[in-house]
N, C-alpha and C positions, 0 to 999 in steps of 0.2 A: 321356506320362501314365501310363504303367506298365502298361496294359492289353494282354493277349495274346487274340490270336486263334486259336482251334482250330477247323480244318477237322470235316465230319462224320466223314468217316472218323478221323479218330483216334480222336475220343471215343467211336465207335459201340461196341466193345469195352464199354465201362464201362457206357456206357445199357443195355448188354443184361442185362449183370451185375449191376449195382444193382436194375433194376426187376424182374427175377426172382428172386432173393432175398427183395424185398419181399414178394414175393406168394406165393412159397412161405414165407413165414414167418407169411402171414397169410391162410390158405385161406379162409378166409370173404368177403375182397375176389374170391377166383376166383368162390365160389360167387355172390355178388350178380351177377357180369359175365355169369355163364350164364344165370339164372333171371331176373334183374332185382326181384327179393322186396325190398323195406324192410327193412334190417335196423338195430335198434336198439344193435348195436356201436359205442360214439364213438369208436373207434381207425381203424375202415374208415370210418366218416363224413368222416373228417379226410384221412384218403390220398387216397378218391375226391371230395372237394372240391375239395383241393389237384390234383387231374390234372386235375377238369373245367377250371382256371384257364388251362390252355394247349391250344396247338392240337392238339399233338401226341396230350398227355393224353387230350382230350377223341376225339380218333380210334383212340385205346387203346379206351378204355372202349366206346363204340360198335361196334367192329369185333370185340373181343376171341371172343366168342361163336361168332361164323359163320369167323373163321379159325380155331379152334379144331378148328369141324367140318370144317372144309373140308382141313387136314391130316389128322385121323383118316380121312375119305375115302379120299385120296392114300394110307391104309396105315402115316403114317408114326405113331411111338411117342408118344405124349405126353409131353412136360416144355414147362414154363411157357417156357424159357428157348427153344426152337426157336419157341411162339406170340412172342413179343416180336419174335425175328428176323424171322420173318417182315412183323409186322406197322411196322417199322421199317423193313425196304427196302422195304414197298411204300410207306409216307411219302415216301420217298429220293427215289420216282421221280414223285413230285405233281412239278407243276408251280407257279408262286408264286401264281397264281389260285384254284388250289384250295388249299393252305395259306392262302390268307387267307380263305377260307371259313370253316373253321375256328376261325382266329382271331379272326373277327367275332362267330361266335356266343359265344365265351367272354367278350368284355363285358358 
């Protein structure tokens, strides 16, 4: 049928790179994830829509905040692209019960 299959680790590379970029190009999706403030931007409207639709996304945008702190804690420097990492192998290590939590609520 022509379809290929990619393990996480390969693509994880790319998720981390894409979705930080994203967000450093568009500081005002950081700024809504820390404060949670209504913003009337329809370009972040549209990004942070499109994440709430998945599981993962939707545990981005929820957790983004408090791993953020919880690196600066730890001492370590800030860039977007070390919160995504993080927030990405602690996904890795859900178990399928808890990614379909997740993805229950994004119905």
């Amino acid at each position: 049928d022509g379809s290929i299959s990619l393990k996480m680790s390969e693509i994880k590379p790319y998720v981390i790179e894409i979705m930080s970029k994203i967000f450093d190009a568009h500081p005002q999706i950081i700024d809504f994830l820390r404060s949670g403030c209504h913003t009337s931007d329809n370009s972040v409207s549209q990004i942070l829509l499109a994440l709430h639709q998945y599981a993962f996304g939707l545990y981005f945008c929820r957790n983004f905040f408090s791993e953020e702190k919880t690196l600066k804690e730890e001492g370590m420097r800030y860039e977007t692209k070390r919160v995504v990492k993080s927030l990405l192998d602690t996904w890795m290590t859900f178990n399928n019960k808890k990614k379909s939590a997740y993805r229950w609520e994004t119905l």
